[in-house]
TIZAMAR-607838 format. One record per atom (N, C-alpha, C): residue in three letters; x, y, z. Coordinates in steps of 0.001 Angstrom, whole numbers, plus 500000, padded with zeros to 6 digits. Layout:
<rs>
alaXYZ
...
</rs>
This chain:
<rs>
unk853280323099252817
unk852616322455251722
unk851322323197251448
unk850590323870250616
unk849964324665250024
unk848336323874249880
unk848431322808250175
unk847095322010249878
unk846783321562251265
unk848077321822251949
unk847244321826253627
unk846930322923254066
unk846939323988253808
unk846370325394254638
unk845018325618254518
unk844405325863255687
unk843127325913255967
unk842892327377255179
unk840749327430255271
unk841066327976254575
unk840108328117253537
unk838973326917253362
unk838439326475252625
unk838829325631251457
unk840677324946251617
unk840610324411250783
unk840559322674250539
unk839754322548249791
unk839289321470249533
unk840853320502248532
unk840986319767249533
unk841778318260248955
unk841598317043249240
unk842546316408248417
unk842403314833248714
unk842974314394249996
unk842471313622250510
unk843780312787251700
unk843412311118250991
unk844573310747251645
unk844369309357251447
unk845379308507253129
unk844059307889253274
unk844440307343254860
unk844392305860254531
unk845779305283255267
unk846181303750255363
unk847409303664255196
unk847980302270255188
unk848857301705255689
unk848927300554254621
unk849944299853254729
unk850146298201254563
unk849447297137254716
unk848982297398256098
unk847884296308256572
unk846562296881256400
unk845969297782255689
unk844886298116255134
unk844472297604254065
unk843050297150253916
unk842792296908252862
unk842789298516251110
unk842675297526250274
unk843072298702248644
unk841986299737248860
unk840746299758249510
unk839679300681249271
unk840210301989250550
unk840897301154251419
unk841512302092252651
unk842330303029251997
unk843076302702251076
unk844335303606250472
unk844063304144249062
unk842599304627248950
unk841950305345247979
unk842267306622248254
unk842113307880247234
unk842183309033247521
unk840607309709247639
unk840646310165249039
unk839385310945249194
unk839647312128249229
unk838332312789248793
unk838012314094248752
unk837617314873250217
unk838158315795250664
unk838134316177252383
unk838670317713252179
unk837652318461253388
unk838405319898253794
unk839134320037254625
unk840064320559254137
unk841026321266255121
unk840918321864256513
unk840709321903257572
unk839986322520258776
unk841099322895259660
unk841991322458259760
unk843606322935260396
unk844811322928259645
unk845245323588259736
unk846739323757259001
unk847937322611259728
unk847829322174260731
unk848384321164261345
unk849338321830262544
unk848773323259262964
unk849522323894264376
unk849631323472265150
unk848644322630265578
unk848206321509266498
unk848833320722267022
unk850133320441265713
unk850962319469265798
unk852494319745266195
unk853228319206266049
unk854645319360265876
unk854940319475264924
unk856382320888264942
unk855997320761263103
unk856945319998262130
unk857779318741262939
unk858098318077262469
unk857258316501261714
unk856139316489262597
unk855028315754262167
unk854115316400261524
unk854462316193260044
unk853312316626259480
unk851606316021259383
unk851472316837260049
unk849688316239260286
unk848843317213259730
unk847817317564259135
unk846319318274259667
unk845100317998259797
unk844559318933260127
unk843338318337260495
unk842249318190258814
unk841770317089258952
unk840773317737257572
unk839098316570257842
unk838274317072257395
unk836919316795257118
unk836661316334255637
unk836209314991255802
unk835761313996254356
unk834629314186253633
unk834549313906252504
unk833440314664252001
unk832897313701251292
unk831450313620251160
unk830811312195250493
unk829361312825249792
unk829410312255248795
unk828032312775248014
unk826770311889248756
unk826687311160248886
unk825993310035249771
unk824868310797250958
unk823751310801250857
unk823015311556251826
unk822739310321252598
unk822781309429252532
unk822566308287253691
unk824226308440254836
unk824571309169254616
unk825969309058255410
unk826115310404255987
unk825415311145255842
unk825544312574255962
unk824614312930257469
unk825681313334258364
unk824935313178260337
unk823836314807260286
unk822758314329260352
unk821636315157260138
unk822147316692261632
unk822228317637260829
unk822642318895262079
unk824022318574261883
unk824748317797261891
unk826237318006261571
unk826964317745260260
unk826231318125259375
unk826852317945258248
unk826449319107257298
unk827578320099256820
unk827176320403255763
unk826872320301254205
unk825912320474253658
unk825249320490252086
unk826380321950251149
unk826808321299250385
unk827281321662249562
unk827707321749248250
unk826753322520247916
unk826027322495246607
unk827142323226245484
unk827282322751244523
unk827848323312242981
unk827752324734242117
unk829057325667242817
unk828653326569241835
unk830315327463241029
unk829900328090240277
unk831122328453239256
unk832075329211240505
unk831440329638241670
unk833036329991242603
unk833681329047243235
unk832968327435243563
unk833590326900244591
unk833988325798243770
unk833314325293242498
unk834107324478241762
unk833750323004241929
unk832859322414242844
unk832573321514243125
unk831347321187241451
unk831495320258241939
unk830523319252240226
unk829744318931240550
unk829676318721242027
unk828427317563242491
unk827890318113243894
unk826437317937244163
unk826160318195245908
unk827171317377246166
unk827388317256247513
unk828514317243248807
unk828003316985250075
unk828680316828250943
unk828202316648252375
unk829518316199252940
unk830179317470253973
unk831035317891255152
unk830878316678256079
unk831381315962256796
unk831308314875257364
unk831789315200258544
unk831462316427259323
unk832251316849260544
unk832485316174261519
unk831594315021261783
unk831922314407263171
unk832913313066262570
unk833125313325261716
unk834642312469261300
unk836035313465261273
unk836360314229261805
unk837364314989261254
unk838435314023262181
unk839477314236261549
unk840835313073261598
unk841926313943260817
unk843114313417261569
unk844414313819261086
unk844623313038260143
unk845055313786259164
unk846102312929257830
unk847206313188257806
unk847992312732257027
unk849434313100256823
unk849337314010255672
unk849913315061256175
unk849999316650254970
unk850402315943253576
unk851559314771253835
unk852225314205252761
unk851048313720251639
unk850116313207252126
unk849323312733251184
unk848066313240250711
unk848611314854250741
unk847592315527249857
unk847621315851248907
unk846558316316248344
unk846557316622246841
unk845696317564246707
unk846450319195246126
unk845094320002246054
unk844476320003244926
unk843357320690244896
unk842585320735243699
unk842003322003243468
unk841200322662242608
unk840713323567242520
unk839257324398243250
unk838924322938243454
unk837843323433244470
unk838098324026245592
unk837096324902246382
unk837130325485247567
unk835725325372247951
unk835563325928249565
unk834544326317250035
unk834760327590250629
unk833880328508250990
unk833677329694251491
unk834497329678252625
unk834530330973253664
unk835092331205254617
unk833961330969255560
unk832769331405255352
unk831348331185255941
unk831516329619255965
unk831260328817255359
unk831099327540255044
unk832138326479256142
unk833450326965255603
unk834363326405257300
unk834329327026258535
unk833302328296258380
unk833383327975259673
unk832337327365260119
unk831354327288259548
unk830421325950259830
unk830454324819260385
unk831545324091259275
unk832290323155259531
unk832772323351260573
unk833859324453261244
unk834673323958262312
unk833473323957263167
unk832380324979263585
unk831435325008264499
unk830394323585264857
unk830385322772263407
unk829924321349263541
unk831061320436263975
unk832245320783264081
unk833062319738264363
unk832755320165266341
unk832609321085266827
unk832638321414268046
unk831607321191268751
unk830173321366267993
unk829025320609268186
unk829094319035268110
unk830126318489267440
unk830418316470267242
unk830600316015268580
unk831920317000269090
unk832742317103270454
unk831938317026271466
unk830756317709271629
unk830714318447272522
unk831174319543273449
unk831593320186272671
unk832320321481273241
unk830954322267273045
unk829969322443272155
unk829086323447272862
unk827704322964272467
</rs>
């Protein structure tokens, strides 16, 4: 699926269920950060990072700012939500035209490892 490959590309996921409430099964805006190798590749999973314009939500040192310009396509500042990164189901993506840099994820993955504690 082409909107899950890492990569810098920026898509929707949408996470929930049945027993979720309607705001749970919204489509959010999130980067791509694994292609879903991780997984089995009968379970489609990957990894991806949520993205929120909201600077009250944005984890100070782990989040990247990501600002609007004619290469990456974004409309609006941004903010990488790394210490949320979560599996979605590949199924419920949606790509879009936006991207981020190659510099930029790896940021991201390096803030997701700083969330961890891995370094």
């Amino acid at each position: 699926m082409s909107a899950a490959r890492p990569g810098g590309r920026r898509c929707h996921r949408r996470l929930g269920g049945d027993a979720l409430t309607k705001e749970a099964n919204k489509l959010r805006p999130a980067i791509v950060v694994d292609d879903g190798l991780l997984f089995d590749p009968d379970w489609l999973r990957v990894l991806v990072v949520p993205l929120t314009e909201d600077t009250d939500l944005a984890f100070r040192g782990l989040s990247l700012a990501i600002d609007p310009s004619p290469e990456n396509g974004f409309t609006k500042r941004c903010f990488a939500l790394a210490p949320l990164v979560t599996a979605a189901s590949g199924k419920r993506m949606r790509g879009t035209p936006s991207r981020v840099t190659d510099q930029q994820l790896r940021r991201v993955r390096l803030q997701i490892a700083k969330a961890a504690g891995a370094i």
